[in-house]
ROLONU-629048 format. One record per residue: residue in one letter; x, y, z of N, C-alpha, C in turn. Coordinates in steps of 0.02 Angstrom, whole numbers, plus 50000, padded with zeros to 5 digits. Layout:
! residues N
aXYZXYZXYZ;...
This chain:
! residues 568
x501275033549410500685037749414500855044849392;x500435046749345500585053849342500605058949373;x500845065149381500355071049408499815071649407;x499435072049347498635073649320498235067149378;x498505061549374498275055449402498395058149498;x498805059149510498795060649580498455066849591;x498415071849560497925078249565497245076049573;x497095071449539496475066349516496205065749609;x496705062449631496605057749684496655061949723;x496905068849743496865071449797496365075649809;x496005078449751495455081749730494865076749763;x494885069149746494475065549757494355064049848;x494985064549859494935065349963494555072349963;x494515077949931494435083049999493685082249947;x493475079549906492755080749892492435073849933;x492805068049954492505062450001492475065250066;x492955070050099492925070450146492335076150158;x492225080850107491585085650114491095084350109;x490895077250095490345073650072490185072950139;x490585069250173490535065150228490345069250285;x490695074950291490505081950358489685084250322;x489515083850261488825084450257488305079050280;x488435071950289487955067650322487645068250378;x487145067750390486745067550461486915061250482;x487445058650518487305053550537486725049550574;x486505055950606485915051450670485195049850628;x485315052150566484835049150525484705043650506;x485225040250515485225034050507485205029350557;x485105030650609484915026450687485275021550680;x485995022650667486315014250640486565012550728;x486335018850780486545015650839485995010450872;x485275012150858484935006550863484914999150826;x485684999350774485424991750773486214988550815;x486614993950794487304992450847487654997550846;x487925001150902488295008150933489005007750897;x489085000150875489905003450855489795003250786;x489355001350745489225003750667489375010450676;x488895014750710488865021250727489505024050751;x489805020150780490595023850822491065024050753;x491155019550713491455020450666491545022650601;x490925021850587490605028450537490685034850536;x490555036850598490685043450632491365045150642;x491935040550660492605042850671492825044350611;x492585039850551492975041750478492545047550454;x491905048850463491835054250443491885062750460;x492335062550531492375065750586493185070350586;x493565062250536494285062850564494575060550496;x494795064050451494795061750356495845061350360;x495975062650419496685063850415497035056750448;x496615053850474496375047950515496325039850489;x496015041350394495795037550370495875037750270;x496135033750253496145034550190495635035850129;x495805037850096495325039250018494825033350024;x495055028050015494705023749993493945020350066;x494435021350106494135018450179493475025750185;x493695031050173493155037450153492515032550108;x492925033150054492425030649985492075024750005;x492105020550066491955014950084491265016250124;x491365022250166490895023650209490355027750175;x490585033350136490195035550106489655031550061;x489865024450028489535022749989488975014850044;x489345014050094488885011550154488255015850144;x488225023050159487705029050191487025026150102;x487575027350057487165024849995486765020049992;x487085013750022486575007450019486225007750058;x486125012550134485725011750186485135015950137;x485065020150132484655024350086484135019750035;x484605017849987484275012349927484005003949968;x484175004649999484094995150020483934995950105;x483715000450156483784999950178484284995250241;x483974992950320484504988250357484304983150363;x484474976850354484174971850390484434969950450;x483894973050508484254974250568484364966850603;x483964961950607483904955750616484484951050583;x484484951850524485224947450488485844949150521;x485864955850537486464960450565486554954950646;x485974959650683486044956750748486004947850767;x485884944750718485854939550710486674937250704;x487024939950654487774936350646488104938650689;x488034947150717488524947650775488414942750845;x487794942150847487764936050914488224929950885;x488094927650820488534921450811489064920750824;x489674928350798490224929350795490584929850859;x490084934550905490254933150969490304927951015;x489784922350981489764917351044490334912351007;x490754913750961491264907250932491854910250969;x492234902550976492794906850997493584902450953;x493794908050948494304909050892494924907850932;x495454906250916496134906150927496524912050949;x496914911851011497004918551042497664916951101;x498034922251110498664921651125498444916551207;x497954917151227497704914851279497224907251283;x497304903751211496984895451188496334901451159;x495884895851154495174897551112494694902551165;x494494908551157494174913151161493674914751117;x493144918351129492804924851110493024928951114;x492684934051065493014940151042492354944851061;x492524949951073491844956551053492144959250996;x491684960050948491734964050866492034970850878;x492614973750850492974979850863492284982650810;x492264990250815491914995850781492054994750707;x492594992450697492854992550624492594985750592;x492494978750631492224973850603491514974050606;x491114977750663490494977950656490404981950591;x490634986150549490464990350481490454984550435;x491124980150459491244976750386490834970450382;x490414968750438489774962450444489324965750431;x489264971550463488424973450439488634975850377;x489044979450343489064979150248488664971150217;x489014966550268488834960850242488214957050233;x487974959950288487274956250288486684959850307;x486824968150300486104972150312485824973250264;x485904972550176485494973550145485614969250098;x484654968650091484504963250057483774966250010;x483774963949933483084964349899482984957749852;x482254957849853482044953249821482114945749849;x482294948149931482194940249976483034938349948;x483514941849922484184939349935484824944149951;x485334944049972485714946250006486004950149948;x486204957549939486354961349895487114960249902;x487534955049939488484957549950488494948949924;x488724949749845489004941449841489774942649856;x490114948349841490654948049838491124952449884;x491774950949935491984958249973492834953649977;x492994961349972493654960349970494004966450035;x494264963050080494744962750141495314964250116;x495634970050102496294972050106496544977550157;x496774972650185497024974750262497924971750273;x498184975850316499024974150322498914968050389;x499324965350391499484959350437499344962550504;x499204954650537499044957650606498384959550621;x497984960350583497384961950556496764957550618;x497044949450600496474945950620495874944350556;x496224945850502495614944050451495524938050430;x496024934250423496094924450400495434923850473;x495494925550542495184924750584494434926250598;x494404932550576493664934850577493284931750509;x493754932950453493334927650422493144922350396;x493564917750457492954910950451492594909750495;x492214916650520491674916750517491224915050485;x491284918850444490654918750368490624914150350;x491104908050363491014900350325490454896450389;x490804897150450490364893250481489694895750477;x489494901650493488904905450462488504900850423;x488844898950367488454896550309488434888850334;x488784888450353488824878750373488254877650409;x488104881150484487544883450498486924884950480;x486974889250468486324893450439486084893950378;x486534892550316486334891750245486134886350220;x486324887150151485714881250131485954874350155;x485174869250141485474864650185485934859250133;x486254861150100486894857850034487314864350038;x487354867150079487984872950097488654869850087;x489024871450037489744873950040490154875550033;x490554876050108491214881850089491854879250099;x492264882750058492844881250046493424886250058;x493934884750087494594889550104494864888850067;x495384891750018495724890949946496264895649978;x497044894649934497684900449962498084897649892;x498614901349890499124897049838499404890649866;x499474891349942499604884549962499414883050013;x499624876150026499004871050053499184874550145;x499544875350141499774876250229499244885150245;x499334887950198498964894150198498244894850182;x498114889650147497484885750160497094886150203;x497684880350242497464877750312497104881450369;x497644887550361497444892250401496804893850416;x496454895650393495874896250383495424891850405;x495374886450350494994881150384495194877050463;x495844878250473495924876850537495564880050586;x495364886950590494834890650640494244888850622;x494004887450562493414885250564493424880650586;x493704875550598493694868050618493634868850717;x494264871350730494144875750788493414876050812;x493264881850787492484884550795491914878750804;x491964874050744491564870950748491484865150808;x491954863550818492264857750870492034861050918;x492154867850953492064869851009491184868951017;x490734871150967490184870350972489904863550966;x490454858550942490034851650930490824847850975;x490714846751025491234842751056491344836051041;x490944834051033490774823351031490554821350986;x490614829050931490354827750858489744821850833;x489234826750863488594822150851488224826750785;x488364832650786488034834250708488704835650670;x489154835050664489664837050618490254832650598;x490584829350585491384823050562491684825750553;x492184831550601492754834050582493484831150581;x493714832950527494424830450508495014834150478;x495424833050454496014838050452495804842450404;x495304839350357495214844250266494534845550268;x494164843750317493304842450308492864844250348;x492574846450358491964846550420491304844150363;x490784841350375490434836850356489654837050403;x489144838050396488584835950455488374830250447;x487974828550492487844822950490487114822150491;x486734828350491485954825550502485664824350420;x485284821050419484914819450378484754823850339;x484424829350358484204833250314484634839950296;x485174839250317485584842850313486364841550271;x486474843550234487264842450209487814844650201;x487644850850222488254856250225488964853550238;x489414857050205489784853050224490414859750220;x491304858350245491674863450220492384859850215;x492654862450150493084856650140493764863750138;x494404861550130494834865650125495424863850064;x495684867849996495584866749946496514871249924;x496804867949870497264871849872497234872149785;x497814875649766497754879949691497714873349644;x497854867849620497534862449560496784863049557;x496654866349532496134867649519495814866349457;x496214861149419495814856149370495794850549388;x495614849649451495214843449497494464846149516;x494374852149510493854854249560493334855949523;x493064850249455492534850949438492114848849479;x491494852049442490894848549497490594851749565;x490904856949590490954859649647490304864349636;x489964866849695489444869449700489374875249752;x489874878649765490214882249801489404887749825;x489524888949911489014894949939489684898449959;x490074898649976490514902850021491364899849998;x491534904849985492294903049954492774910449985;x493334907750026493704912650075494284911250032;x494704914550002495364916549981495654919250004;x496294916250053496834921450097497194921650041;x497524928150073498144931350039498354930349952;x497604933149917497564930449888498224933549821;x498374940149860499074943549803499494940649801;x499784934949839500054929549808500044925049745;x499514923149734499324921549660499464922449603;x500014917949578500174920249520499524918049472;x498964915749470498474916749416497784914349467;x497114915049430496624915049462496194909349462;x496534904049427496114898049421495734892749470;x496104892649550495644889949599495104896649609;x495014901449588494594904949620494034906949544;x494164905549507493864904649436493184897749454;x493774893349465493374887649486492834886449513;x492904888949578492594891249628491924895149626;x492184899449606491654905949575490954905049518;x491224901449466490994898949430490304893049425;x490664892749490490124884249526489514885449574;x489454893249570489004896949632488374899149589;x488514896049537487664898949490486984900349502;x487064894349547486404892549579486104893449647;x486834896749677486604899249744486264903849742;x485564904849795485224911349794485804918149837;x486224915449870486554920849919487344917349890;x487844916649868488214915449840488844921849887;x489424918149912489734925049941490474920449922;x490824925849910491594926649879491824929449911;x492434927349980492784935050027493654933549992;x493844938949987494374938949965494854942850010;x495304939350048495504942050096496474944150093;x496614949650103497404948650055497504954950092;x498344951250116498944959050112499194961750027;x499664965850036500024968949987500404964649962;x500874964649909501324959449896501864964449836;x502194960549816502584960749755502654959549679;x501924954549688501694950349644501434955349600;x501524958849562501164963949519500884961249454;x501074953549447500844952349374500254947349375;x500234946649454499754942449500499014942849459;x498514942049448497714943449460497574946949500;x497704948249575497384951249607497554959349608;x498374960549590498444968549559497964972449508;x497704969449456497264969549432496664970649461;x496354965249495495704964949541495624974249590;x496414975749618496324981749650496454986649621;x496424986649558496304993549524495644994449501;x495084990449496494784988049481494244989949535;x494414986549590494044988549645494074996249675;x494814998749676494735006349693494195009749621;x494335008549567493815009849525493025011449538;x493015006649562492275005749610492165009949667;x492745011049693492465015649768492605022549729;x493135022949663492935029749648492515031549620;x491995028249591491175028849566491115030349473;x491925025649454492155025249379491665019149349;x491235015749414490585010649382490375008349443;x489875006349446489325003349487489154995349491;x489254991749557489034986649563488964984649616;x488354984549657487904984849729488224977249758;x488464972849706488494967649743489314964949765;x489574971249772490364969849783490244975649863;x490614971849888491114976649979491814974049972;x491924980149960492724982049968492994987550026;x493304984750080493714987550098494374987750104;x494664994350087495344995150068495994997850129;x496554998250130496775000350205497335001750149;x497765009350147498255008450150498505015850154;x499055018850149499255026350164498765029350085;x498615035450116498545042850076499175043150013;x498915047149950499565046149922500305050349951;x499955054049997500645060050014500915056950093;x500715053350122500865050350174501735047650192;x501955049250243502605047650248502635040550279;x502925035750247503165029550290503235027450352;x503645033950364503965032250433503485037450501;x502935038550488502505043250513502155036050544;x501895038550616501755033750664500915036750642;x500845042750640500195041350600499755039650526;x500325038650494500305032650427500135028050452;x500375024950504500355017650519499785015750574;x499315023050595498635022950623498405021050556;x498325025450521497855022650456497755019650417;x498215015450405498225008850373498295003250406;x498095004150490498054997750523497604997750548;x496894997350545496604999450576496434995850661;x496794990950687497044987450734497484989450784;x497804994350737498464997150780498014999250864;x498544996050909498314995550973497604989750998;x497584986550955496874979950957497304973750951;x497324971550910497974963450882498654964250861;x498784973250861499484974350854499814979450871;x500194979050921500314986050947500784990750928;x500834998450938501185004750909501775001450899;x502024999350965502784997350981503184992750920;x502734987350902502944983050861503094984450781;x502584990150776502774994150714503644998550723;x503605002050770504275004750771504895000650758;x504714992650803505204987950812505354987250730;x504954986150703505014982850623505334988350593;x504854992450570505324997750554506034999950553;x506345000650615506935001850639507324994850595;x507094989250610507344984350568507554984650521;x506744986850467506774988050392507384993550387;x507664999750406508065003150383508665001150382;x508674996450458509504993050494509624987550429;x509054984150406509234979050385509384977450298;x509094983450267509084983650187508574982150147;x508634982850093507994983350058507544976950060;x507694970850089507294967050069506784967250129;x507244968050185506664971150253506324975150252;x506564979750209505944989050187505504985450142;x505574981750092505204980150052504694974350098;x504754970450117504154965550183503904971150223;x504464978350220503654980350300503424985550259;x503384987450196503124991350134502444987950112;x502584981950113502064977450069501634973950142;x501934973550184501554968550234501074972350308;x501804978750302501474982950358501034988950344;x501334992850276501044995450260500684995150196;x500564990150179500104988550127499724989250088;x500544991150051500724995349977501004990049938;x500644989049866501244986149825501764989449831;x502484982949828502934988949805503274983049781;x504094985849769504604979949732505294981849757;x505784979249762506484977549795506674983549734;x506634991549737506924994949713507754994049693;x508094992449734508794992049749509054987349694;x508624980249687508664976249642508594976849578;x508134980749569507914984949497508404989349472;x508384988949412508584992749356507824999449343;x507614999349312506825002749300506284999549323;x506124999949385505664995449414504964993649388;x504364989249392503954987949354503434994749399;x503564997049446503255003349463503295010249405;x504055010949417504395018549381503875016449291;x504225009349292503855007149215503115008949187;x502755008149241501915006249244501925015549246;x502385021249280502275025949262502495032049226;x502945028849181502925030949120502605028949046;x502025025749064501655021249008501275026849005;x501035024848923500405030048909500095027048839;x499565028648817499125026548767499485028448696;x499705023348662500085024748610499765020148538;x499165021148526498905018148467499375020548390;x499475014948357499995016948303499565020148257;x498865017948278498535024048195498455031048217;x498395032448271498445040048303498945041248282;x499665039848245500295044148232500085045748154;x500335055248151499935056248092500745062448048;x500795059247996501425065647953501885060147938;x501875052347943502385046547948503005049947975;x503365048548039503845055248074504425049448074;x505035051548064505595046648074505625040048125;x505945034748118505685030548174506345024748187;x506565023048226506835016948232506495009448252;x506815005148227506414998448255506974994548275;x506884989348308507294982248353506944976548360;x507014971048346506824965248350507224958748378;x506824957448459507164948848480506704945548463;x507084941748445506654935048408506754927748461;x506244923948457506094918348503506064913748443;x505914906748467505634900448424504954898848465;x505114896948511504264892448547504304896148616;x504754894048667504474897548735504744902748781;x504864907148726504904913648761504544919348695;x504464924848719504114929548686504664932548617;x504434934548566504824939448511504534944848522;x504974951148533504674956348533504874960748475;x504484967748462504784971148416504584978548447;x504824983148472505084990348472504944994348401;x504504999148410504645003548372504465010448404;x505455014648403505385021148436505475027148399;x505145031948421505025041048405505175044148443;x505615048748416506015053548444505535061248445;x505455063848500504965071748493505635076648502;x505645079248460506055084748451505695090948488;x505345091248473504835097448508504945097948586;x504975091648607504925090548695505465087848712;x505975083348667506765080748682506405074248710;x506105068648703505785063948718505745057848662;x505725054448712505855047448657505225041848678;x504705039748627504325036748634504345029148619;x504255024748643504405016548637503765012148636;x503625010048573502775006548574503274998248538;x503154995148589503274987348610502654983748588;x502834976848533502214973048528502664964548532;x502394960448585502514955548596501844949448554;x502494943148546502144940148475502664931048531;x501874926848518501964920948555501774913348507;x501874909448512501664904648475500954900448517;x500364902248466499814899048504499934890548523;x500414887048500500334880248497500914877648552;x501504883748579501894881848642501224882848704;x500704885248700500374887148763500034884848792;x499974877848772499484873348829500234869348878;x500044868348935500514866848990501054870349011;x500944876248969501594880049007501364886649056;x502074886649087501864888249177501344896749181;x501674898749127501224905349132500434906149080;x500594898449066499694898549001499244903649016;x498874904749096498294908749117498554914749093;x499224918649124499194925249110499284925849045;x499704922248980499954923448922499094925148863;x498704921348897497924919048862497694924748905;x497874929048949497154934948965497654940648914;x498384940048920498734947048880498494943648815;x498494939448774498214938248707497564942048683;x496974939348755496214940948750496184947248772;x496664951448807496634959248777497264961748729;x497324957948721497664961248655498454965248651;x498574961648712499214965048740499864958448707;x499614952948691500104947548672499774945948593;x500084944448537500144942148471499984934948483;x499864931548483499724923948453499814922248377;x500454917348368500644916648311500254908348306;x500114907148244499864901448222500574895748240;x500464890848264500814885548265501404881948342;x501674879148345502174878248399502584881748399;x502734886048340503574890348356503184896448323;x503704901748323503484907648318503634908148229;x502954910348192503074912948118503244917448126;x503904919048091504154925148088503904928348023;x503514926547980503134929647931502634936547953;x502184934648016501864937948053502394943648081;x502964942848120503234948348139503574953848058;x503774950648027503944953447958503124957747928;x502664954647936502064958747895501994965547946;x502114963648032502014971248079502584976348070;x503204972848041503594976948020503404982047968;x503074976647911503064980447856502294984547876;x501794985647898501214988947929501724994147965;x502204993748023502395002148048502565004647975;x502875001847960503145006647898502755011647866;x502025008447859501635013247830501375019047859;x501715018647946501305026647983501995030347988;x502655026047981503405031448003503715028647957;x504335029647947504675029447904505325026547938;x505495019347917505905018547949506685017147945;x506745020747978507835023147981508145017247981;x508055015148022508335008248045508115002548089;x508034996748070507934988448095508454987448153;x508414986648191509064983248245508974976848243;x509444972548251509314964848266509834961648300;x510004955448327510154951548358510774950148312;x511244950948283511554947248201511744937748236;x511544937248299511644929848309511194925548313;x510614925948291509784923848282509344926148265;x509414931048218508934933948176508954932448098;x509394927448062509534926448003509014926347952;x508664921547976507944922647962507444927847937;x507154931947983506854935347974507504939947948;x507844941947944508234947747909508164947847811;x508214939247808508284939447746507374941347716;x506874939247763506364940047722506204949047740;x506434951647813506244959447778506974961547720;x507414958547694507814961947637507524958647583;x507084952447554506844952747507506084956547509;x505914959947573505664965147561505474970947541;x506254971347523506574978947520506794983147581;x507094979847633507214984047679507924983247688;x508444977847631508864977247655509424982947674;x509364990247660509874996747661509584997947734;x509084997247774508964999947833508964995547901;x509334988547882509464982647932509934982647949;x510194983748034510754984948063510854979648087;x511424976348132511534971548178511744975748232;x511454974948308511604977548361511854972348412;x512514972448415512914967448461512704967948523;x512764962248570512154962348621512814961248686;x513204966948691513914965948721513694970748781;x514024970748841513814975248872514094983848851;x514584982548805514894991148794514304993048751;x514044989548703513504991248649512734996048716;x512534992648744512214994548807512244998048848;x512855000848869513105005848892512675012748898;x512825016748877512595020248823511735019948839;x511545017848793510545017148800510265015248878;x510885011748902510235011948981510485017049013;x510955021849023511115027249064510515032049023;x510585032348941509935039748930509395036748944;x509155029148941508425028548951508355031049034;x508905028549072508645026649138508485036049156;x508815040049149508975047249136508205049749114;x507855049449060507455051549019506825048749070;x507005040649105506325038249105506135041549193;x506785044349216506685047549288506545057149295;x506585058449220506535063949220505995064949163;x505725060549149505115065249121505025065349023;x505525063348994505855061548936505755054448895;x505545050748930505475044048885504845039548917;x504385038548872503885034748886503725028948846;x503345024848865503325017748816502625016348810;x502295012548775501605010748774501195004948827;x500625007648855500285002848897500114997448884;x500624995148891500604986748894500924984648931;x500484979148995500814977449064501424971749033;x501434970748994502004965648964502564970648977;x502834977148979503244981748970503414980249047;x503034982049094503184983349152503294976349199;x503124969749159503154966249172504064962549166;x504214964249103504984963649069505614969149109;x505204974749115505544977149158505764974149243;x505124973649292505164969949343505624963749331;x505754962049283506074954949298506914955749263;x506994963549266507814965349244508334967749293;x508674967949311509174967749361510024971649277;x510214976249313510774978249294511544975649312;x511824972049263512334968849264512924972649237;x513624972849263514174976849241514724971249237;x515304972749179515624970149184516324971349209;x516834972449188517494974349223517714980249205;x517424982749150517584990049113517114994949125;x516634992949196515924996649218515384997349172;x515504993949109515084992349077514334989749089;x513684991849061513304989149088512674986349044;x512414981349076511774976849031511184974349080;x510734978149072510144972049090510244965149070;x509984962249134510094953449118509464948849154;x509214946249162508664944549200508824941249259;x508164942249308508394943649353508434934149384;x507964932249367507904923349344508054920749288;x508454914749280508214913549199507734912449145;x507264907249200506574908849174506074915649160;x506464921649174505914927049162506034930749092;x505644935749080505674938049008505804945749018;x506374946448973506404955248980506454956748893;x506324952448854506334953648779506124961548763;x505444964048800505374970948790505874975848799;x506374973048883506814980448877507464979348829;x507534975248809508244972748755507994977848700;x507354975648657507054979348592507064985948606;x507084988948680507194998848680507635001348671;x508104997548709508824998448718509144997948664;x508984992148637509204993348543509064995948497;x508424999548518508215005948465508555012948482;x508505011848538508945017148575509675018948558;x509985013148537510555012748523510655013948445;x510135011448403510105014248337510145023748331;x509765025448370509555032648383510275035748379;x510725032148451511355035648475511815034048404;x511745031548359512235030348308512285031948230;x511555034248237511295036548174511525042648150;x511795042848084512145048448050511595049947990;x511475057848012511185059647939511435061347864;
C-alpha cells in the first residue's frame, strides 16, 4: 500500500467519523423497533477509536438505507423472535441465545428493508475473527428460509471441505430437530433436512466444493463458511447462479482472514471495502467488516476490542493475551494464525518469504507499455515453459532521474494444457483480465513470445535478452534470425549468478527504488519464493513447493543481472 493510499484511508476515518457525530440518531426511532439496533449504532457512532473504518462505513451507510427504504419493522421483529426461540449449541448442550447489539444491526441490515414487495439484501458478507459465533448465528438464516420461505425453499451450506461444511448444517439440523422432535414435518439426516408436508418442499441439503455435480440446483439461501479458504469460486458460482428465479434470493458469506491471497475471496474484499468506501453503489449487498485501523498496534488489547467485536461475549480478554504470548514464544507460524485468525488481517509467514506477496502487491503500479514515451534503454529476460507451467518475459527500466528500476512482467500459457488442470479457474479469470497470454495449442508457441519481444522493441531499445542457455534454444534462434542475435545473453541460473540481483532488488524493493507492474501474477510468483543459500552464502530464490510458479521473479532477477553487467 502506498502512502498516497494510506493518506487515502485515514482521511476517509476522520470524514466517517464526522459524518457520524452529525446524525440524529433519535430520528430514527430504531429503539422502537429494537433498543439494541439503537445501542449499537450509537456506540460506533459515539466511540470511532472503538471501531474500524469500515465497521464506521457500515453504519453510516445502514442510516442511508433507513432514509431511502425505510424499516420493515415486522420482518425485523419477526426473525429476532425466531432467532431467539432456536437453540443453538453452547458450552452448556443446546440453548437459546438473546441477540448481542452487534447481531441485532447485522439481522435487521438483513431484513428491514424491502421495495417492490422484495427484500433489498440478496447478498452479505460476515468478516469477523474466530470466536465470533458466526458459522452459528448464521444458520439461522437457513432455517428461516426452510420455514418461512418459499414453499420449494433451498438452502445449502457449502466450505472447501466437507467437515467444514458440516459445521454449519450441523446447527441447522440441531435447530431443526429441537423444534421437530419425532420428525413429523421434517426427515432429518446427516446431509439433509427435507419436509414432509404436502404442500411444502423446502428442503436443506449440505454441499462440498465438486461442484460440477451441482447442476440443476435452485438455490434460496446459500451459507459459505470460511470462505478465504478457497482456492477458486466454483461451488459458490454454482450456487449463485441457480437463484434466478428466486424473488428474495440470499448469499451469506461468512469468513475469517487467511493466507490464501490468490484465493477469490481476497479479491471479493477489496471489492467489498470498495463499496463501503462509496467507489460504487449496490443496495443489494451487507457487508460487514472487522479488522484493526491501519495504524493500530497488534499487541494493543484495544486492537483486539475492535476487531472482535465479542471480545468479552464468546471470547474472552484473557484468551487473547494467552494466544498472543504464544504467537511471540512460539514463531512465525503462531504470529501468522493469530494475525490472520485473531486479528483478521490477511497476512503471510513473513519469515518464510523472500519478498512477500504483501511487500510485492506494494510495490506494484500501473505500467502500460504504450505510456513509455523517447524509446529509453531497456533490458529483457525470458523463462520459457512447454505446457504446464507459465513462460514469462521481463522487460526492465532503469530511472536515472530517481535511481529506480522498473519491471513490467507478461506471463504467456498454453490455451490447450488448461482444461483439468488444478489451477484452470484462476489461470481463465488472469487470461479474461488480461493479466495471463493464452497461447494457441497444448504447448507454449514460442512464436507469440518472440513477436512481444519484437513489439517492446518498438517503445525501448533493447540492450540485452537474458535467457536460460539450458532451454531456451529455440526461441533464441528465432529472435537471432530476427536480428537480435548481438543483444542475446545467456544468464546461468547458479546461485553466485543471483547473488547479486536479489540483495539490490530486495534493497530497492524495501526502500522505495524498484517497482514492477500490476499484475497479481507478480505477487503471486513472489508468495510462492522462499530464499535458498548455498555453502559460499550464496543465494537463489527457489520455490517454495514444487508445484508453484515463481517464473516472474527468475525473469527480474535476470534482467537485473543483465543491468549489473552491462558495459557501455
Amino acid at each position: 500500500m502506498t502512502e498516497e493510499e494510506k493518506d487515502r484511508l485515514r482521511q476517509a476515518k476522520a470524514d466517517v467519523t464526522a459524518a457520524l457525530a452529525a446524525v440524529r440518531i433519535e430520528d430514527y426511532r430504531l429503539g422502537e423497533v429494537d433498543t439494541r439496533i439503537e445501542d449499537y449504532v450509537r456506540e460506533v457512532a459515539t466511540n470511532p477509536d472503538g471501531h474500524n473504518l469500515y465497521e464506521q462505513l457500515g453504519v453510516l451507510r445502514f442510516f442511508g438505507f433507513c432514509r431511502r427504504y425505510g424499516i420493515n419493522v415486522t420482518e425485523v421483529q419477526r426473525f429476532f423472535t425466531l432467532y431467539e426461540s432456536l437453540y443453538f449449541p453452547g458450552k452448556a448442550g443446546l440453548q437459546t441465545y438473546l441477540l448481542t447489539p452487534v447481531q441485532a444491526f447485522q439481522f435487521a441490515h438483513i431484513f428491514a428493508f424491502w421495495s417492490g414487495g422484495r427484500r433489498v439484501i440478496r447478498e452479505v458478507c460476515l468478516y469477523v475473527p474466530r470466536k465470533y459465533s458466526k458459522t452459528t448465528s448464521s444458520a439461522s438464516l437457513a432455517v428461516n428460509d426452510l420455514l418461512y420461505g418459499d414453499a420449494n425453499a433451498e438452502c445449502y451450506t457449502g466450505a472447501n471441505s466437507n467437515d467444514q461444511a458440516k459445521k454449519c448444517f450441523d446447527v441447522i439440523r440441531g435447530c431443526v430437530r429441537k423444534l421437530d422432535p419425532m420428525e413429523r414435518r421434517y426427515r432429518i439426516n446427516e446431509e439433509s433436512i427435507k419436509s414432509k408436508r404436502s404442500d411444502r418442499q423446502a428442503f436443506c441439503q449440505c454441499l462440498t466444493a465438486n461442484a460440477r455435480t451441482k447442476d440443476g440446483l435452485n438455490a434460496s439461501t446459500v451459507i459459505m463458511d470460511e470462505f478465504s479458504q478457497a482456492l477458486d469460486s466454483d461451488l459458490l458460482t454454482v450456487l449463485t447462479t441457480s437463484m434466478g428465479v428466486r424473488e428474495n434470493p440470499l448469499t451469506v458469506i461468512i469468513t475469517t482472514a487467511s493466507d490464501v491471497f490468490d484465493g477469490p475471496f481476497y479479491e471479493m474484499l477489496q471489492g467489498y471495502k470498495a463499496l463501503l468506501l462509496g467507489e460504487y453503489e449496490d443496495d443489494s449487498v451487507f457487508v460487514h467488516l472487522f479488522e484493526p485501523d491501519l495504524d493500530d498496534p497488534e499487541d494493543s488489547e484495544d486492537t483486539w476490542r475492535k476487531v472482535h467485536p465479542h471480545l468479552g461475549v464468546t471470547v474472552s480478554l484473557d484468551f487473547y493475551r494467552q494466544e498472543y504470548k504464544k504467537a511471540v514464544r512460539n514463531g512465525s507460524e503462531a504470529m501468522l494464525a493469530f494475525r490472520t485468525k485473531l486479528l483478521n488481517v490477511y497476512a503471510e509467514n513473513e519469515q518464510r518469504s523472500w519478498i512477500s506477496s504483501t511487500l510485492a502487491r506494494s510495490i506494484s503500479r500501473p505500467m502500460p507499455l504504450d505510456a513509455i514515451k523517447g524509446r529509453p534503454d531497456a533490458m529483457v529476460a525470458i523463462d520459457l515453459s512447454e505446457s504446464d507451467d507459465f513462460s514469462a518475459v521481463t522487460m526492465g527500466l532503469y530511472n536515472q532521474a530517481q535511481k529506480s528500476f522498473h519491471f513490467h512482467t507478461a506471463y504467456f500459457f498454453p490455451d490447450g494444457a488448461l482444461p483439468g488442470h488444478p489451477n484452470e479457474k484462476l489461470y481463465r479469470t488472469w487470461a479474461e483480465k488480461g493479466y495471463l497470454h493464452l497461447t494457441h495449442g497444448d504447448v507454449i508457441d514460442y512464436r507469440e513470445i518472440v513477436d512481444y519481444i519484437l513489439r517492446i522493441n518498438q517503445v525501448v531499445r533493447i540492450l540485452g535478452i537474458g535467457y536460460d542457455p539450458w532451454k531456451s534454444q529455440e526461441v533464441i534462434n528465432m529472435l537471432a534470425a530476427s536480428g537480435a542475435g548481438n543483444v542475446i545473453k545467456g544468464v546461468r541460473q547458479t546461485y553466485g549468478t543471483f547473488t547479486a540481483p536479489v540483495e539490490s532488488f530486495e534493497h530497492g524493493a524495501k526502500t522505495g527504488h524498484v517497482f514492477i507492474n500490476d499484475n497479481p501474477i507478480n505477487a503471486y510468483c513472489f508468495g510462492n519464493a522462499v530464499l535458498d543459500t548455498d555453502k559460499l552464502e550464496n543465494c537463489k530464490p527457489i520455490k517454495r513447493k514444487a508445484t508453484q510458479k515463481i517464473d516472474g521473479v527468475i525473469t527480474m532477477l535476470m534482467t537485473l543481472r543483465l543491468f549489473i553487467d552491462y558495459e557501455r
